[in-house]
Every structure is written in structure tokens, then in C-alpha cells.
C-alpha positions, 0 to 999 in steps of 0.5 A, a space after each residue: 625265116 625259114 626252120 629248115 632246109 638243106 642249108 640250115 641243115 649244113 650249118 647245124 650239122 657243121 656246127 655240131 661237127 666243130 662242136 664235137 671237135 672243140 670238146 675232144 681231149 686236147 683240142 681246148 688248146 686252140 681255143 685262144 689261137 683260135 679267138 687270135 684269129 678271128 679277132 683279125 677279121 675286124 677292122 682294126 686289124 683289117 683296116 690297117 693292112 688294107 690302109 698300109 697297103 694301099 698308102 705303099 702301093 699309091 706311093 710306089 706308083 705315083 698314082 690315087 689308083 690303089 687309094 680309090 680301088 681299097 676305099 670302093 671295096 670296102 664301101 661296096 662290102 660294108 653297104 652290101 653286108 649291112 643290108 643283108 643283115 638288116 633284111 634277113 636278120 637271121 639269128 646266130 649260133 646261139 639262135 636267139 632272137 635278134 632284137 628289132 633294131 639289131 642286125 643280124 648274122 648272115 652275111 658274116 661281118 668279120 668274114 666280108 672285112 677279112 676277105 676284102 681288106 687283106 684280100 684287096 691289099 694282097 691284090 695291090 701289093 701285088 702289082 707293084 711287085 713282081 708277079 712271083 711276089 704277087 702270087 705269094 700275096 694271094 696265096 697268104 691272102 687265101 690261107 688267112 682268111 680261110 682260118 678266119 673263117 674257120 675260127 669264126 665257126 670254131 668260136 661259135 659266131 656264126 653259121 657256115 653260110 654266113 661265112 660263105 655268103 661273105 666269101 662270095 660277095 667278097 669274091 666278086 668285089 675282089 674280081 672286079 677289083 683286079 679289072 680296075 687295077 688293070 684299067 689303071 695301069 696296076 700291073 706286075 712287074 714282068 719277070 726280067 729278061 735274061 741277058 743275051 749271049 754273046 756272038 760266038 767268037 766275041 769275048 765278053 766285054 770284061 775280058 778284052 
């Protein structure tokens, strides 16, 4: 593997910078927060807001659509992840050797299971609501898995760039996640019509 280049350099001198800032006065505090968080982008926790998820949504719809849409993302991320760290095998934070049947860190796991299990059940609750209630899914799903992804760096688990790698991998399964939910006819709920006015000189129903 490489030893340098502008990459690597990023990843050093943002671990330095985190580093830095984890050993300033007071900031110990976050350390379990901190941990709490990354902890939620295995798949235990993962897994099951995607499988609540997708069981709501299949029953809600009356159809298999989001059962198949969650169960292709992951198989598509868990595939695509697995062999990057096989065929990479680049070592962590700690920079010790990876042992020659271990996989190693880039992409991040915890980041890709994030990312496409809450990203891909906030996509499904999403349709089957309104598309007020869908955007506030997508927004909670983009905040989580960015302090995922922070928390990973913090508790020193892996580079910036596997957490990036994981992230656009996971952004393109998610884009194309969305594109078969359309395919499928899993679409938000247009926001309902206002009522319209009575003709002018007719009294309302209720007052005849």
C-alpha cells in the first residue's frame, strides 16, 4: 500500500485534529456518547430499524416492493464492502498489520451498515407517508449517520477516507434504491387539496 499522498495525509492530519480535540479539558465527556453512537452503526441496531422499517412499509402498502428494495441494498453494500477490504486491506488507525486472513479497514463497515440501513429505511417510511414526513426522514437519516461517522473517527476506528468511501458507495445504492421504489409504485402521499370555495351567493351546506 501506499505510505503517502494527499489522501493519507488528510486522514492523519484529521485524526490528529480529533485526537487533539478529544484530549482538550472537558471534551472526555463525549467519549461514551461517543462510543453509544458508533455502536449504532452495527447491524444489530442497524438491522432492525431497517427490518421494522420495511415490514411497516410492506404492510402499509400491501406489497413485497420494500421487503426486496432493503434486502438488495444490503446484499449490494455487504458484497461491495467485503471485498474492498479484502482486496485493499489497509490497516487502521492503530497502523498495525492486518494478519493475512483478516480484512481490512477501507471501506468502513459500521459507516456502509449505517448509511444504507437507516438511510434506506428512512426512504421507505418515507413513501408511504406524506412527502412532508418523508423529508423529515431524510433529514434525521442524514444527521444520524453523519455523527456515525464522526464518532467512528473520534473513537479512533477508522480513517476519514473509509468513512467516505462508505459513504459514497452507500449513496449510490441508496440513489438507486429510490429509482426501484418509483419503478414500484412507492410514492409519497401528494399533500391533500384544499377544499374548494363555495360559489359566491351559495351558503354553505351546513347553514341551509
Amino acid at each position: 500500500m501506499a505510505e503517502s499522498g494527499p489522501s493519507l495525509d488528510l486522514d492523519h492530519t484529521v485524526r490528529n485534529a480529533i485526537r487533539d480535540l478529544a484530549g482538550a479539558s472537558g471534551a472526555a465527556r463525549l467519549d461514551g456518547p461517543m462510543h453509544v453512537l458508533a455502536d449504532l452503526g452495527g447491524p444489530l441496531p442497524a438491522g432492525i430499524a431497517l427490518a421494522a422499517a420495511a415490514l411497516f412499509a410492506t404492510v402499509r402498502r400491501r406489497s413485497a416492493y420494500p421487503i426486496a428494495i432493503a434486502a438488495g441494498g444490503v446484499l449490494v453494500v455487504t458484497i461491495a464492502v467485503i471485498a474492498g477490504k479484502d482486496l485493499i486491506g489497509r490497516p487502521g488507525p492503530s497502523e498495525a498489520p492486518v494478519p493475512a486472513d483478516g480484512w481490512g479497514f477501507f471501506p468502513s463497515g459500521h459507516t456502509a451498515t449505517s448509511t444504507v440501513c437507516y438511510g434506506i429505511a428512512a426512504l421507505l417510511l418515507g413513501r408511504v407517508g406524506s412527502a412532508r414526513a418523508g423529508r423529515r426522514w431524510a433529514v434525521g437519516a442524514v444527521v444520524l449517520c453523519a455523527l456515525i461517522g464522526f464518532a467512528l473517527l473520534w473513537c479512533d476506528y477508522h480513517w476519514l477516507a473509509d468513512v467516505l468511501a462508505s459513504w459514497a458507495l452507500c449513496g449510490i445504492v441508496l440513489w438507486a434504491a429510490a429509482r426501484v421504489a418509483d419503478a414500484g409504485g412507492l410514492r409519497a402521499r401528494p399533500p391533500a387539496a384544499p377544499p374548494s370555495p363555495s360559489p359566491r351567493g351559495t351558503p354553505p351546506s351546513s347553514a341551509r
